[in-house]
BABA-939857 format. One record per residue (C-alpha): x, y, z; residue in three letters. Coordinates in steps of 0.02 Angstrom, whole numbers, plus 50000, padded with zeros to 5 digits. Layout:
# BABA-939857
XYZAla ...
END
This chain:
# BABA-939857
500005000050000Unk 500655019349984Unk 501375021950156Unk 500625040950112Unk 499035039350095Unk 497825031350254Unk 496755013350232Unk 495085022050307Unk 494045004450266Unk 494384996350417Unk 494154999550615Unk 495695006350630Unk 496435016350511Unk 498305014050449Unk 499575013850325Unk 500605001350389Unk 499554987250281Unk 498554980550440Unk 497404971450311Unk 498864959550277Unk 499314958750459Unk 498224946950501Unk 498924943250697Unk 499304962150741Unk 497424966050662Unk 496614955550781Unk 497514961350936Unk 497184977050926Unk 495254973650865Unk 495094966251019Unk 495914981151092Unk 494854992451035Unk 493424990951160Unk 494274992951310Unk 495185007751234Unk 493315014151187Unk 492805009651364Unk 494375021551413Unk 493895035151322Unk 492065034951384Unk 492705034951561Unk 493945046351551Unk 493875055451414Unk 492995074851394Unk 491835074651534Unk 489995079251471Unk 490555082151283Unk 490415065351193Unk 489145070651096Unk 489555086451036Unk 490145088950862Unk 491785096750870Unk 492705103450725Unk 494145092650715Unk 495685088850600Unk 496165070450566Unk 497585063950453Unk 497035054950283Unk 498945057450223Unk 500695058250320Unk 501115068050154Unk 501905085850258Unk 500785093850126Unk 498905092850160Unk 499195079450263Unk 497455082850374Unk 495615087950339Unk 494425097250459Unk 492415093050490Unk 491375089450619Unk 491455071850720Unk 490895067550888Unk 492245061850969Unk 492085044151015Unk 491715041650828Unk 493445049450778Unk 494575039650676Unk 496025035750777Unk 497305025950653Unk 499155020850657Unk 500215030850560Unk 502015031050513Unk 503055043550414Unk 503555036450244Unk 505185025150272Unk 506825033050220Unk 507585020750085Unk 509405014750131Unk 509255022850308Unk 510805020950431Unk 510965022750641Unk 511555040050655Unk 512355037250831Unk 512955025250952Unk 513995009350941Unk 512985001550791Unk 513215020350689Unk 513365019650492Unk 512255001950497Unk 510764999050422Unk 509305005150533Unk 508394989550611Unk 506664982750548Unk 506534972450679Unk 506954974650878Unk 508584967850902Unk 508564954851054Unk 509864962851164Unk 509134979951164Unk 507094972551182Unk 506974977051373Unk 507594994151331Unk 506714997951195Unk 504994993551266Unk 505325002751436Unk 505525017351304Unk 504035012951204Unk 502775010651377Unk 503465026051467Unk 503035034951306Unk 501305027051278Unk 500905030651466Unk 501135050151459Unk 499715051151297Unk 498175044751392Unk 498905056151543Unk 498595071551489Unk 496925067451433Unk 496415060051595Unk 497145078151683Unk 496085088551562Unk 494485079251537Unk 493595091851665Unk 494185109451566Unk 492885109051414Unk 491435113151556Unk 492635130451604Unk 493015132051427Unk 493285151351386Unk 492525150051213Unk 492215140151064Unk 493815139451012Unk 494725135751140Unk 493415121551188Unk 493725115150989Unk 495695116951026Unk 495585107351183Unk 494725092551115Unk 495935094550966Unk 497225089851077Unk 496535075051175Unk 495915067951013Unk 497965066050978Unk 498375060451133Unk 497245046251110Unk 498095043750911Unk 499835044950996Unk 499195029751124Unk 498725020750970Unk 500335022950901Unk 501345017951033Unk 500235001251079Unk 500254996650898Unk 502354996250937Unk 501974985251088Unk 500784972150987Unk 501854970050837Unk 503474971750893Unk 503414963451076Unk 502404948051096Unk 501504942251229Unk 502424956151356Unk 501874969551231Unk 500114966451238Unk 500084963551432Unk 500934981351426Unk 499504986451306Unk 498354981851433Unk 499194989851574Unk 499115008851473Unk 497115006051492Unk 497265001051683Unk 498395014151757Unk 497465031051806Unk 498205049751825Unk 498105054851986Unk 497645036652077Unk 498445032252228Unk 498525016352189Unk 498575014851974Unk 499535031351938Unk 500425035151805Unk 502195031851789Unk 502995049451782Unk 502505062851905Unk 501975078451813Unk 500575066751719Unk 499965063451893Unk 499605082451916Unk 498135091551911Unk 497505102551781Unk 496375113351857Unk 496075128451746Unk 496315134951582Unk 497955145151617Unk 498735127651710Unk 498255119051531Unk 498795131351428Unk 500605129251528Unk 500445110651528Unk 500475112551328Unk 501705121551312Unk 503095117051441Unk 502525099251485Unk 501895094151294Unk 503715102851235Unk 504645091551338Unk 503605077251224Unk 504285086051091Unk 506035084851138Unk 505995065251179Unk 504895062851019Unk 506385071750939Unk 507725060451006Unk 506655045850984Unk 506505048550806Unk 508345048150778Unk 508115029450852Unk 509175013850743Unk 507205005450778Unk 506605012350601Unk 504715009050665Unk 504915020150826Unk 505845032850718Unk 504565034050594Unk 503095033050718Unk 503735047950825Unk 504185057750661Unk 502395059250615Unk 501815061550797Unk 503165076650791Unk 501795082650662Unk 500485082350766Unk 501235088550928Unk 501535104150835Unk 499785111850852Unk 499735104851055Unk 501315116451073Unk 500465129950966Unk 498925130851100Unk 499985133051235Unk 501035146551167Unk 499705157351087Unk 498585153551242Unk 499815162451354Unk 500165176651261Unk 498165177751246Unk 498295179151406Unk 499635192551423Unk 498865201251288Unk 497005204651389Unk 497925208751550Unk 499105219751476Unk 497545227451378Unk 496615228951545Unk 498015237751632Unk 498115250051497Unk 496435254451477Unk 496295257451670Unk 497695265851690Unk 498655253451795Unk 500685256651782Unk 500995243751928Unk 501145224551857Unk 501255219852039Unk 499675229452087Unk 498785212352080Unk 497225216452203Unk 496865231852087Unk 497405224451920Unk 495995207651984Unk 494675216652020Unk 494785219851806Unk 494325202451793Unk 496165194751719Unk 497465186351778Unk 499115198851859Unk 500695197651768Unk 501505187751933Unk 499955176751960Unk 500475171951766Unk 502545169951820Unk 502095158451952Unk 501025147151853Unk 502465146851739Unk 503765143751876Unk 502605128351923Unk 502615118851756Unk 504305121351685Unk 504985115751855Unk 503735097951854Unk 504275098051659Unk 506095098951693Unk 505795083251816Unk 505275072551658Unk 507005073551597Unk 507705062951761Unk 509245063951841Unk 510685075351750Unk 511955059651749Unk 511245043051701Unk 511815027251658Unk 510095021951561Unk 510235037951455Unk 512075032651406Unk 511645015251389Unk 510015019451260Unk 511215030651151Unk 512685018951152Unk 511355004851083Unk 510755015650936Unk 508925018151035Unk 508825035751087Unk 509665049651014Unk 509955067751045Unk 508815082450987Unk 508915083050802Unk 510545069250805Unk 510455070250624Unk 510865090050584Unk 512085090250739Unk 514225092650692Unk 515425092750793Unk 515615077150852Unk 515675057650810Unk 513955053450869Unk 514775041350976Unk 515085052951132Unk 516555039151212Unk 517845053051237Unk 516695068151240Unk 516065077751401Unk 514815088651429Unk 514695103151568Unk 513455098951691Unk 512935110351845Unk 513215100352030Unk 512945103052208Unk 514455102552290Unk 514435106452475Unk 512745115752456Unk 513495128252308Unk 512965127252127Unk 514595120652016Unk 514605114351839Unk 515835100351797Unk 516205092551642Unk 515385074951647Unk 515785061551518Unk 514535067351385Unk 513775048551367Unk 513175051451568Unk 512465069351533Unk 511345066151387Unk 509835067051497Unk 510475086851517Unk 511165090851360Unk 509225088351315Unk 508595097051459Unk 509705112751407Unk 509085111251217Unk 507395109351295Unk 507655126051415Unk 508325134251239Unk 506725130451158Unk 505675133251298Unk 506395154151313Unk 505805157951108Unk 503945156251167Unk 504605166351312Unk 505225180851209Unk 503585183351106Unk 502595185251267Unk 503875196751338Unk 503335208051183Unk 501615207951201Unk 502035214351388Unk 503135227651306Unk 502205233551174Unk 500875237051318Unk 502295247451391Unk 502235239151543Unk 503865236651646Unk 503915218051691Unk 504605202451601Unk 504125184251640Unk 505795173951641Unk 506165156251671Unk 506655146951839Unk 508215142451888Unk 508215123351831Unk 508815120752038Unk 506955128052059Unk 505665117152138Unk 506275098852082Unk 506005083452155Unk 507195073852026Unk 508925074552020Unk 510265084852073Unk 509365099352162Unk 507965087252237Unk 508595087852421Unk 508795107752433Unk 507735122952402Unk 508145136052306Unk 507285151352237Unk 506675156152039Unk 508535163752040Unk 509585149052090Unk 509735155752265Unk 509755142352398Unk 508545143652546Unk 508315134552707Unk 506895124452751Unk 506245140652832Unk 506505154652713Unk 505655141652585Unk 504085141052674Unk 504075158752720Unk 504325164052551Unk 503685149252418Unk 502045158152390Unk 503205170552307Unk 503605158852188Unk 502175146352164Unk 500375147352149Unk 499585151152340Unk 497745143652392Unk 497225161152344Unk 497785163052171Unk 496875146152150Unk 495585153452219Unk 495505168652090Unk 495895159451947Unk 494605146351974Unk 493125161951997Unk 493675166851832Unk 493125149751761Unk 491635153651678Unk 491195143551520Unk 490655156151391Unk 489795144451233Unk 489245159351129Unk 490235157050936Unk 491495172650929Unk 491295177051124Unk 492905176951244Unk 492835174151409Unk 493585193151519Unk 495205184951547Unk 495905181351370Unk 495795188351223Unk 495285181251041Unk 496445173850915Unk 497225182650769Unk 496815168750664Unk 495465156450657Unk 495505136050669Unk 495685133150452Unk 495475152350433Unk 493685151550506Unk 492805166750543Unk 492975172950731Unk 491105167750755Unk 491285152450707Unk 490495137450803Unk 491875126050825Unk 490765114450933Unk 489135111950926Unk 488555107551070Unk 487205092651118Unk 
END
């Protein structure tokens, strides 16, 4: 079949030629239910059937690759797709580098590879579990439609990965299959394996963060994942790199919505003082360092996901061809074998902040927390301008990465948005500085009104520049039942 173009006759869509897979199509028919089942239980609470103006591949050709209509979501078509395979393709790293990419998983690396393929799969249904509550405080149309958008391909990145586990992994893979339907975000006793997808998403502004620090970090691994010598898991999380696009796309613009109607507000009422927040509230937005705390909150459980800064399983998954680093391919410099290179990493030595060179194979884990961080300040800049152009004196920055973690090498001490390190008491004295307090939850949750009206924003954010496929700003993205 043309790898390009999507089989659509079947239950699942694919073009990996599923009709001629006659074992793999089975497994995950019978699948399917319970996956259903999931998606009734914990999908979009009170939305299943709405129409929702949704996009959903028919190609993985980069050009018109998706088409947009209206679907209820439990009837959308969530397929298995893979980006067309790269004729002649070589590792581009690690021990095996310069041999032909492998078709199949090789035995010595299987363990490793389907840790890497589960801990993936786990994070997908995750965030959907976190968010299915926000489409009943949705602040319009669009951002209900944008939501759902996302979820939608959190469920088709599931697919992807379980499809992996079933054709690639046997028995184990399936039981693994199983287990991505069983575990629940946020259950004491069934949570999910990594701790930011255990966190709640409470509000709109906590989502729109969650998108774009927390989905951005899924970028990055997607990024080093699809530099992997498994051609299947490279291919898979090149097209998912497609889709993960727009999820990073409604974070960013979300936020600088954001920005945008409190800057707006402050303007118009003649408010010079960013840090004015009972006065600059009582406009009905969100105060610039209400915003720089939410922000300090989910880049600090983001830069968790990347585990410790020296690891042994990172060097051991790049030394066996399996996970690369960000964009591997377009990087010089080097021999993509990292044996003799180093790479500076910052320590804690007797409570100070030092960076050491560290054998670059150890520190891969934060060579792609620092491309991450990189990545992470561009979105950062274009809200800084919307502040600015408001002529407002305040910037939003990013944490210190020794900020609020609970992984790695800053886990066991406290230190402050600047790097600062605090005792146990100046951190309580002063964290609601830093992070969101029980009364900026407070505030931000009275805010959460759902407005349902096509073309009407909720007080606290303003409209898009640009429509969902260039649709008019009253357009009704979901139409509800």
């Amino acid at each position: 079949m043309n790898i390009v173009s999507v089989d659509y006759d079947g239950l699942i869509p694919n073009n990996v030629g599923l009709g001629s897979d006659v074992r793999v199509k089975r497994a995950l028919e019978k699948w399917h239910p319970g996956y259903i089942n999931w998606w009734q239980d914990m999908g979009p609470e009170g939305f299943q059937q709405a129409l929702v103006y949704l996009r959903t591949a028919v190609s993985v050709d980069p050009k018109g690759w998706a088409k947009f209509d209206y679907v209820r979501m439990p009837d959308y078509r969530w397929g298995i797709l893979l980006a067309p395979q790269v004729e002649g393709r070589k590792i581009p790293f690690g021990a095996h580098k310069g041999e032909d990419a492998w078709q199949e998983v090789p035995g010595e690396y299987r363990a490793m590879l389907r840790r890497l393929v589960v801990i993936q799969g786990d994070t997908e249904p995750a965030s959907v579990e976190q968010q299915r509550h926000l489409g009943r405080t949705a602040p319009s149309l669009y951002d209900m439609r944008n939501l759902f958008q996302v979820n939608v391909e959190e469920g088709r990145h599931l697919w992807a990965m379980v499809y992996l586990l079933h054709k690639y992994f046997g028995s184990e893979g399936r039981d693994e299959a199983d287990a991505l339907l069983e575990r629940r975000s946020g259950d004491a006793d069934t949570p999910r394996m990594l701790g930011a997808f255990n966190e709640k998403t409470p509000d709109w502004l906590s989502f729109f963060m969650f998108t774009y620090f927390t989905d951005r970090d899924g970028k990055m691994q997607l990024e080093a994942q699809a530099q992997s010598g498994f051609d299947p898991l490279s291919r898979t999380c090149r097209f998912m790199l497609t889709e993960e696009a727009h999820h990073m796309f409604v974070g960013e613009t979300g936020v600088t919505r954001v920005v945008q109607k409190t800057c707006e507000a402050m303007k118009d009422a003649g408010i010079d003082d960013p840090n004015d927040s009972e006065r600059v509230r009582k406009l009905g937005v969100i105060d610039l360092p209400t915003i720089q705390k939410k922000l300090n909150l989910h880049c600090s459980l983001s830069l968790d996901l990347f585990g410790n800064e020296i690891s042994t399983n990172a060097a051991n998954a790049f030394h066996a061809g399996i996970k690369g680093r960000f964009r591997e391919d377009r990087l010089n410099g080097d021999d993509h074998r990292l044996e003799q290179d180093t790479y500076p990493v910052l320590r804690l030595k007797d409570g100070k902040m030092v960076s050491e060179d560290a054998p670059a194979l150890s520190a891969l884990n934060m060579r792609l927390r620092d491309d991450y961080l990189k990545d992470c300040g561009l979105g950062l800049g274009r809200w800084n301008k919307a502040i600015e152009a408001a002529g407002i004196r305040y910037q939003l920055k990013l944490p210190h990465q020794a900020f609020h973690r609970h992984i790695g090498e800053f886990s066991a001490i406290h230190a402050d948005p600047d790097g600062n390190v605090l005792s146990d008491a100046q951190w309580e004295k002063r964290k609601a500085d830093y992070l969101p307090s029980d009364s900026d939850r407070v505030y931000i949750e009275s805010l959460m009104q759902p407005v349902i009206e096509p073309g009407r924003f909720a007080s606290w954010i303003a409209p898009p520049k640009v429509g969902i496929d260039n649709k008019p700003g009253d357009f009704e993205y979901v139409k509800l039942a």
